[in-house]
C-alpha positions as CSV (number, residue, x, y, z in Angstrom):
1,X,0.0,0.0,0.0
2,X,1.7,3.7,-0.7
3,X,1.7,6.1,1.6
4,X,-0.9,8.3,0.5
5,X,-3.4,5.8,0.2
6,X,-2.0,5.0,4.2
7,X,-3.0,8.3,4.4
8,X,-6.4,8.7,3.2
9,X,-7.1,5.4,5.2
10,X,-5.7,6.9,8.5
11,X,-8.0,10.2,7.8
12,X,-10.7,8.5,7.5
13,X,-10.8,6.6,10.5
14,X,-10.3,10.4,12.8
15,X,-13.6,11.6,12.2
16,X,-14.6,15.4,12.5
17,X,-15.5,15.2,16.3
18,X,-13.2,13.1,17.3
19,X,-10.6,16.0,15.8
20,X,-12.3,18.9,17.4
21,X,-12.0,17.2,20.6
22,X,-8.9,16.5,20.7
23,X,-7.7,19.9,19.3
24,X,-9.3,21.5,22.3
25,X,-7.4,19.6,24.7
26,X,-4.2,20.2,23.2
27,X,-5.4,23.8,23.1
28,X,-6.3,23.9,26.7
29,X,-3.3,21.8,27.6
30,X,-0.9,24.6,25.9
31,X,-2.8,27.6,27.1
32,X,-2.1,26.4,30.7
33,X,0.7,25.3,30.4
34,X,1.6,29.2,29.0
35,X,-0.4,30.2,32.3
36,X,2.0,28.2,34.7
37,X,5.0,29.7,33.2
38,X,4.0,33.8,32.9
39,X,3.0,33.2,36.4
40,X,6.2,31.3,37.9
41,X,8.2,33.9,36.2
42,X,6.9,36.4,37.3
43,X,6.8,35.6,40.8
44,X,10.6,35.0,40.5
45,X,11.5,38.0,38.5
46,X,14.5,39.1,40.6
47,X,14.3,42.8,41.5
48,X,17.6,45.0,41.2
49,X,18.7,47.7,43.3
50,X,20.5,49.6,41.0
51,X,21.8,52.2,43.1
52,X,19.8,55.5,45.2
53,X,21.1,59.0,46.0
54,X,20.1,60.6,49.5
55,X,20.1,64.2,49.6
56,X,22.7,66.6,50.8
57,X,21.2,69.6,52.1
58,X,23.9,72.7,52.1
59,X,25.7,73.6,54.9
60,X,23.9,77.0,55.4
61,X,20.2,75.3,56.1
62,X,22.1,73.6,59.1
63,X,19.8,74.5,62.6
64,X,22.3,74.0,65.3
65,X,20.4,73.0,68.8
66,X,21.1,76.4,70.5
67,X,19.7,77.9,66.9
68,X,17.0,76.1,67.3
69,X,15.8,76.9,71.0
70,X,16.4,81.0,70.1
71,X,14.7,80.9,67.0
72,X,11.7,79.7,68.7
73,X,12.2,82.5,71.6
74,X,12.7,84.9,68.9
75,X,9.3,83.5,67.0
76,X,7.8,83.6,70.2
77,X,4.6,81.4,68.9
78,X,5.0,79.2,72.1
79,X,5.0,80.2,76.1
80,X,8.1,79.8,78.2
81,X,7.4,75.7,79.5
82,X,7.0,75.2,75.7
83,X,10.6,76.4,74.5
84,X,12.0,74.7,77.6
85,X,10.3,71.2,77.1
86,X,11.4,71.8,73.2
87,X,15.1,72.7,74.2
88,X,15.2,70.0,76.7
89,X,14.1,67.3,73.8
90,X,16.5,68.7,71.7
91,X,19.4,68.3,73.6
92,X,18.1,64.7,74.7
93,X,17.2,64.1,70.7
94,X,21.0,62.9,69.7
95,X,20.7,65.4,67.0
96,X,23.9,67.4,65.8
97,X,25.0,70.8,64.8
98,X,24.7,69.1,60.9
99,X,21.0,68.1,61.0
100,X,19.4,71.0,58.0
101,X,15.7,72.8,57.8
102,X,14.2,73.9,54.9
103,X,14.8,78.2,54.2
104,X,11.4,78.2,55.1
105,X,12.0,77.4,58.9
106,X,14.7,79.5,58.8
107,X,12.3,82.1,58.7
108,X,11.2,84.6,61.8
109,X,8.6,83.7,62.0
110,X,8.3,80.5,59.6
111,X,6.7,80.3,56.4
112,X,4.5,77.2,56.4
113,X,2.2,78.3,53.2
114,X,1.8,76.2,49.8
115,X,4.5,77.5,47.6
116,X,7.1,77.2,50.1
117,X,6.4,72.9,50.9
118,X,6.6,73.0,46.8
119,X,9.7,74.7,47.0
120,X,11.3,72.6,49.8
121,X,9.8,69.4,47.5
122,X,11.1,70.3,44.4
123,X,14.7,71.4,46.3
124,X,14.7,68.2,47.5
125,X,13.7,66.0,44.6
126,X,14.6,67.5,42.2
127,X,18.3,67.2,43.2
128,X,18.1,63.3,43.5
129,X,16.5,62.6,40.6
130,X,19.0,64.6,38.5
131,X,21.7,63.0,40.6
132,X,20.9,59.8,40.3
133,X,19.7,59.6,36.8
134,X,23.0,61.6,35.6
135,X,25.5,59.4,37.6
136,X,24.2,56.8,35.0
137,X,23.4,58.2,32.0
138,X,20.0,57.2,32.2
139,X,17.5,58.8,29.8
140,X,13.9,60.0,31.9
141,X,12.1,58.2,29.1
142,X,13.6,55.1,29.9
143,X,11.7,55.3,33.7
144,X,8.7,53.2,33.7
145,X,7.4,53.1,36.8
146,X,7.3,56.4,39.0
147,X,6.6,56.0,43.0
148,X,6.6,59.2,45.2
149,X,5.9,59.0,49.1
150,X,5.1,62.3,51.1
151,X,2.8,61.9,54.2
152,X,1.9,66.2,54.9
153,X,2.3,67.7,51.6
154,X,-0.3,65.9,48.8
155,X,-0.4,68.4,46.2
156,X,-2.4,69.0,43.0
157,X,-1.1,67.8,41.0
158,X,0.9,65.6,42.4
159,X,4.2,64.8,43.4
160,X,4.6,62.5,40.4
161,X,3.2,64.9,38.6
162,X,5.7,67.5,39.7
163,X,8.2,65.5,38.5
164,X,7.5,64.2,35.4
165,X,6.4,67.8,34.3
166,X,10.6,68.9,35.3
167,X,12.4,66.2,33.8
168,X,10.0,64.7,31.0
169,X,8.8,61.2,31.8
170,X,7.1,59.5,29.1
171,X,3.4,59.8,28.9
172,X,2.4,55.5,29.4
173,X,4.7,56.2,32.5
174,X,3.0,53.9,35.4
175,X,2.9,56.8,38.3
176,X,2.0,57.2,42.0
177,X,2.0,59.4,44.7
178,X,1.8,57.8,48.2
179,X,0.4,60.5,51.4
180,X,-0.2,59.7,55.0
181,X,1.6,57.0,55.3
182,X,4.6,58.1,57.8
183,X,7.8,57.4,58.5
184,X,7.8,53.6,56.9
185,X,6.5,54.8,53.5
186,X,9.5,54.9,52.1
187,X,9.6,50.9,52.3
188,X,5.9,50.7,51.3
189,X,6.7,52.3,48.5
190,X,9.8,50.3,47.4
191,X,6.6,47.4,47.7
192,X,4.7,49.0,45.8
193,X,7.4,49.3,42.9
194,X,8.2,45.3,43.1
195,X,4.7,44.4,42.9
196,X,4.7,46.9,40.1
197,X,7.7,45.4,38.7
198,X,7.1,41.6,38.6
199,X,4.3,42.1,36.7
200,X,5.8,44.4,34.0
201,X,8.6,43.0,32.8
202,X,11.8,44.8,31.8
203,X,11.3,48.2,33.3
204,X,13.1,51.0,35.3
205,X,11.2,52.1,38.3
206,X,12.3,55.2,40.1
207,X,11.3,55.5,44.0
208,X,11.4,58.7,46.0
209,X,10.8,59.1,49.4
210,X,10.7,62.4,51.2
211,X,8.9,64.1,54.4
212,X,8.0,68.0,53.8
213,X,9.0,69.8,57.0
214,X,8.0,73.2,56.5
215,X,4.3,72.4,57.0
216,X,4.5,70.2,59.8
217,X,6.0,72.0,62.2
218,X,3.4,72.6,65.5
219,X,3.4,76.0,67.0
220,X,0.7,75.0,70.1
221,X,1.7,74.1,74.0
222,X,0.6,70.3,73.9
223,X,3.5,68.4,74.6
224,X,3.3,65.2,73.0
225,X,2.7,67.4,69.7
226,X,5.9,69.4,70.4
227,X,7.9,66.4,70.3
228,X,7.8,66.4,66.4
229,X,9.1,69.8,66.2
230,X,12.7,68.5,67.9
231,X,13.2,65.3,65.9
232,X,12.2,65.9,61.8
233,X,14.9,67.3,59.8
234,X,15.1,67.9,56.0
235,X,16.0,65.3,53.8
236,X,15.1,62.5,51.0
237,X,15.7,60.1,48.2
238,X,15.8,58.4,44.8
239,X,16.0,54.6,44.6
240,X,16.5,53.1,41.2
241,X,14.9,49.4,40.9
242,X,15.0,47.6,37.4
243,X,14.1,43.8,36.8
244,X,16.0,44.0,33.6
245,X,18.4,40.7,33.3
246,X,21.0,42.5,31.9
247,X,21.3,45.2,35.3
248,X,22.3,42.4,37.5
249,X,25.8,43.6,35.9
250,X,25.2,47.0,37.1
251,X,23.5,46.5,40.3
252,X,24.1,47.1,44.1
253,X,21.9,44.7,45.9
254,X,19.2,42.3,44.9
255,X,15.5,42.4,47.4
256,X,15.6,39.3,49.0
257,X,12.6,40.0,51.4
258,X,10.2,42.6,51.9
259,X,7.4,42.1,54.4
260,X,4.5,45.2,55.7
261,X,3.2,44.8,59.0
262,X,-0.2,46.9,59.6
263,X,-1.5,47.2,63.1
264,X,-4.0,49.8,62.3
265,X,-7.3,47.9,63.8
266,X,-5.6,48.2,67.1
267,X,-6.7,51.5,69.0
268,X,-3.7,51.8,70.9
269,X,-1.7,51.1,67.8
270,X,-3.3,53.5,65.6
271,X,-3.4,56.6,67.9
272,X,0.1,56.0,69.0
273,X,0.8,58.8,65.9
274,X,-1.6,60.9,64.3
275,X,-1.9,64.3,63.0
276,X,-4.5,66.5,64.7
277,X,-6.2,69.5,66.0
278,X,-4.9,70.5,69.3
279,X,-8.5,72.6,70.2
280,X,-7.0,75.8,70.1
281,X,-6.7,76.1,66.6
282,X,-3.0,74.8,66.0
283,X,-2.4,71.2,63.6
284,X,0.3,68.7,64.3
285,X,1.5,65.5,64.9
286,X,1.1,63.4,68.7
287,X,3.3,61.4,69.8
288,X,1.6,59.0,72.4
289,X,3.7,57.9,75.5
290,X,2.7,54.2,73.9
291,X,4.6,54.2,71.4
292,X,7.5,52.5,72.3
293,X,4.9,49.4,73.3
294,X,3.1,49.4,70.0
295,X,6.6,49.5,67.9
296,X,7.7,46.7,69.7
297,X,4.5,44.5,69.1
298,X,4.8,45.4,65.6
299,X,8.1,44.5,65.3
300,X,7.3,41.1,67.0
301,X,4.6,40.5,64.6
302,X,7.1,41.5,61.8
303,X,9.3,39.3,62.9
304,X,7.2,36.0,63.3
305,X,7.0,36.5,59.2
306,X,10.4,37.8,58.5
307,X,12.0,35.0,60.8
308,X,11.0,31.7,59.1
309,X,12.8,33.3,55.6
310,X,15.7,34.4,56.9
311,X,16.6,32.7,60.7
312,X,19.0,29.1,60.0
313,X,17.1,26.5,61.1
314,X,19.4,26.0,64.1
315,X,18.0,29.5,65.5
316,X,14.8,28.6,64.5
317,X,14.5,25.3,66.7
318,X,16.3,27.3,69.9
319,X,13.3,29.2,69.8
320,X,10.4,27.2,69.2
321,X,12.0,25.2,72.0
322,X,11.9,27.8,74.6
323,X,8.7,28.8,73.5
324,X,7.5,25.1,74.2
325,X,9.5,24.9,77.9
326,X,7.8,28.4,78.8
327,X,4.1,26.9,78.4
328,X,5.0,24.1,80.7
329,X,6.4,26.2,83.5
330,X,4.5,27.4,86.4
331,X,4.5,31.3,87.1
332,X,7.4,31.1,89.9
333,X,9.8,29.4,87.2
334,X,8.9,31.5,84.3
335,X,11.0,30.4,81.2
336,X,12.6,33.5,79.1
337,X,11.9,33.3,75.6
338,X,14.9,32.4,73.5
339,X,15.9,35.9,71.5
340,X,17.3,34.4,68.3
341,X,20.6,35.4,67.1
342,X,19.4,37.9,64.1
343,X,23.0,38.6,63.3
344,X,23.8,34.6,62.1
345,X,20.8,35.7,59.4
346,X,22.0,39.9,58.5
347,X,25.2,41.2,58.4
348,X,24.2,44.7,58.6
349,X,20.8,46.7,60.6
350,X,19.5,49.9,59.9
351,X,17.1,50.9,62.4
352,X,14.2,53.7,61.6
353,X,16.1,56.6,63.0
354,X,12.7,57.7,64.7
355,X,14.5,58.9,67.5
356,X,17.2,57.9,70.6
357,X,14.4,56.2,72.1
358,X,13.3,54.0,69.3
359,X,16.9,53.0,68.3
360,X,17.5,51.5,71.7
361,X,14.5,49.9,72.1
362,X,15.2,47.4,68.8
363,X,18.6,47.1,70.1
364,X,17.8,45.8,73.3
365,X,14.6,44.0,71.7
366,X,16.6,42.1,69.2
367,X,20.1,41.6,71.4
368,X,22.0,44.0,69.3
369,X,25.1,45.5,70.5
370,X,26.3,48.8,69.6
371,X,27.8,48.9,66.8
372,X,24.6,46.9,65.0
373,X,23.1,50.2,66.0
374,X,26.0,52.6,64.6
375,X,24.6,53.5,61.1
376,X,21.0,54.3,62.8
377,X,22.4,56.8,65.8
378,X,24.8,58.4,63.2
379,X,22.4,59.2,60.3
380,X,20.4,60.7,63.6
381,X,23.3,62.5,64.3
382,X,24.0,63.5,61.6
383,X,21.2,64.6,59.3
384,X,17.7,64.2,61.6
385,X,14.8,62.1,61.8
386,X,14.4,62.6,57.7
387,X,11.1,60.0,57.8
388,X,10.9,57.5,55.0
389,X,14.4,58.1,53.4
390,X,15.8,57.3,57.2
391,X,16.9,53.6,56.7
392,X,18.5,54.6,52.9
393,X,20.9,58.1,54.8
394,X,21.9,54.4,57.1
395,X,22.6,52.3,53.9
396,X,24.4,54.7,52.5
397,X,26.6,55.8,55.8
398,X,27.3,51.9,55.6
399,X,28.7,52.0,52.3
400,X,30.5,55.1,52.6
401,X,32.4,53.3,55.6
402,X,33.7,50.6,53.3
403,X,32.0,47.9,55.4
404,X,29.3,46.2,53.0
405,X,30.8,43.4,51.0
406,X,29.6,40.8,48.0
407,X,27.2,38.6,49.8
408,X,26.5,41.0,53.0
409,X,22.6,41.5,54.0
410,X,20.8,44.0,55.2
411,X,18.2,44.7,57.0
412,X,16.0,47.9,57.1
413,X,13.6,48.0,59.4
414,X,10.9,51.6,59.2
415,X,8.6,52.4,62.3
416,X,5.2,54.8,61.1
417,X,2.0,55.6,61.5
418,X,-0.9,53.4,60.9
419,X,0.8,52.3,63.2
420,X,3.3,50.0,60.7
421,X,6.6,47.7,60.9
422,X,7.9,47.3,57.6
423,X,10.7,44.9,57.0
424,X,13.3,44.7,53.8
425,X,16.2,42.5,53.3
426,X,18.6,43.2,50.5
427,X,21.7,41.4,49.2
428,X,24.5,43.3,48.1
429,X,25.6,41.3,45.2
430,X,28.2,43.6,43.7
431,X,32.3,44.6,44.7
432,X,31.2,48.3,46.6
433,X,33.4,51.0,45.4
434,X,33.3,53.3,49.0
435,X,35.5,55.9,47.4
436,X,32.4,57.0,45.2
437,X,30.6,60.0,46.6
438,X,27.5,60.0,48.8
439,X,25.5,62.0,51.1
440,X,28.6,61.0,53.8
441,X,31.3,61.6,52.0
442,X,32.5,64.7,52.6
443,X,33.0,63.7,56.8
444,X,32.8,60.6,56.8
445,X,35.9,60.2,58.5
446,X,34.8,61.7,61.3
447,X,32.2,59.1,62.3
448,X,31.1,57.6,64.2
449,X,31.1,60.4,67.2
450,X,31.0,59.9,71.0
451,X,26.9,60.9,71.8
452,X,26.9,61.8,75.2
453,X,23.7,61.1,77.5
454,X,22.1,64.5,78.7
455,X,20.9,63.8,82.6
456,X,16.6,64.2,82.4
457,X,16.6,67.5,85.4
């Protein structure tokens, strides 16, 4: 028999259904196995930290503490126990002569009005992004994905807006502007960018994180509202993500974990900061005395997530173990929960540099010794409590010190409102050049600095 009559006989025996049936399947079959693989690949897209650029304000914004306390005598927008709680918290705050306000403080009295938070924005961003975006010939019409986090200032338009308009982002540019979100925003918004990231495939994404200070500042007598006035300090950032294979070449670090706690249907939790009116007409932000408590439950909660990923196995058991003895044990033989060695899983911490206070607390919290804490009381030191771009002033003190190497990992951890415990862990996965210029660079060799403990009269 030839061939094609072999044929003919083998076409007739597949009739039509049985061929439209089986087409389907394969159809089906393909189509999911398509489905399976987008997805899996997406999910493992590795994101790149290509490199970020903290802000350097100049040396003649700097508020010295003893500048402070007599501008606000020579304001005189607050009574006599006001100033001296204010200059007492200053001198307790661990803030330096460096720490910078916007011209706008500088002001007698100060200038908290729209077009001077624009001003202080766009002084602020405006000198990352050209940084950053210079330092590697990058083209603003490469940038896909825009993320901007401010929690005062929310302009229209926005802060995205703001920027795209000055340095001519395309107009399919993926943008958005994050407000009210506090001091750990500038993590949530890194989130935001990888989510955006491992479903877009080869893109740029550009993350800035910035607190506005000229309108926040609190000119009332309530206490736990004056507390913000000592501790914010101007400041900011551009972070440069890509999921592009070919930056892994270029790259500083690669996100190994990122994890968002949210303890915001606690009462307690959620008051413990939160902008408000005073009663006598004057806006700002309280500062409960609980906050310490709720930072640390967060934390905890954080780090019942974070731990699993990260912790060897060895720390891992050594806790659940203790956990176990301590629900056997009567109240007179209380076991102590094992603390698990976080420095066998990160090579490096920066801490939220919230304040003295808050530093401490994960210190003695997570049985860190001093130096864990370096970074975090320096970048308080000094350039302020700068809010979300807090953790990335520490990174970048860090590298200016020469002390990250290939395979080191660090571990921010950001404190805000809500109230929220935000966790990322990057891997630096690149030889660090420290000679190359940062924020630090100009004195960093004369860091770290003795911070001497002020007695509480």
């Amino acid at each position: 028999m030839s061939i094609n009559s072999a044929n003919t006989s083998w076409a007739k025996i597949i009739t039509p259904f049985a061929f439209s049936q089986c087409g389907v399947a394969i159809a089906v079959a393909i189509a999911s196995l398509l489905l399976v693989y987008f997805f899996s690949s997406s999910k493992s897209r590795p994101i790149y930290l290509i490199d970020f650029c903290c802000y350097l304000p100049p040396p003649d914004l700097r508020a010295t503490p003893a500048n402070y306390i007599e501008h606000f005598e020579l304001c005189a927008a607050h009574d006599r126990e006001a100033i001296d709680f204010q200059a007492k918290m200053i001198k307790r705050s661990g803030i330096g002569d460096e720490a910078c306000l916007p011209v706008s403080v500088h002001q007698i009295p100060p200038d908290k009005s729209l077009s001077c938070t624009r001003v202080e924005t766009e002084t602020v961003l405006f000198s990352v992004v050209k940084d950053l975006l210079s330092k590697h010939s990058i083209n603003a019409k490469s940038v896909d994905i825009l993320v901007t986090n401010c929690s005062i200032f929310c302009p229209t338009p926005s802060i995205t807006a703001m920027i795209i308009n000055k340095f001519g982002f395309r107009s399919n540019i993926k943008s958005v502007s994050l407000s009210g979100m506090g001091c750990s925003a500038g993590l949530v918004a890194i989130s935001l960018a990888k989510d955006l990231l491992r479903v877009q495939g080869n893109s740029l994404a550009l993350v800035l994180s910035m607190e506005a200070v000229t309108p926040s500042g609190y000119d009332g007598s309530i206490k736990s509202m004056l507390l913000a006035n000592t501790l914010f300090r101007m400041g900011g950032v551009a972070v440069l993500l890509s999921n592009k294979k070919q930056d892994r070449l270029r790259a500083k670090y690669k996100l190994r974990y990122l994890l968002r706690t949210h303890m915001g249907s606690d009462d307690q939790s959620y008051h413990s900061v939160i902008q408000k009116d005073d009663g006598a007409g004057s806006v700002g932000v309280a500062l409960s005395r609980s906050l310490l408590h709720v930072a640390a439950n967060a934390l905890k909660i954080n780090l019942t997530e974070l731990g699993p990923s990260c912790l060897p196995l060895s720390e891992q058991l050594l806790y659940g173990w203790s956990v176990f003895l301590g629900k056997f044990r009567n109240a007179a033989r209380k076991q102590e929960i094992y603390v698990p060695n976080f420095k066998k899983a990160f090579e490096h911490f920066c801490i939220h540099a919230g304040g003295r206070a808050i530093i401490d607390a994960v210190e003695e919290g997570l049985r860190l010794n001093k130096e864990d804490g370096e970074a975090s009381r320096m970048t308080l030191h000094r350039f302020g409590n700068t809010s979300s771009s807090s953790v990335w002033y520490e990174l970048s003190y860090l590298e200016a010190k020469g002390r990250i190497r290939k395979g080191d990992r660090v571990w921010q951890i950001a404190f805000g409102s809500g109230f929220k415990c935000n966790s990322a862990v990057w891997e630096c996965i690149s030889e660090l050049d420290h000679n190359i210029r940062n924020a630090w660079s100009s004195n960093i060799h004369l860091y770290p600095v003795q911070i001497l403990d002020v007695a509480d009269h």
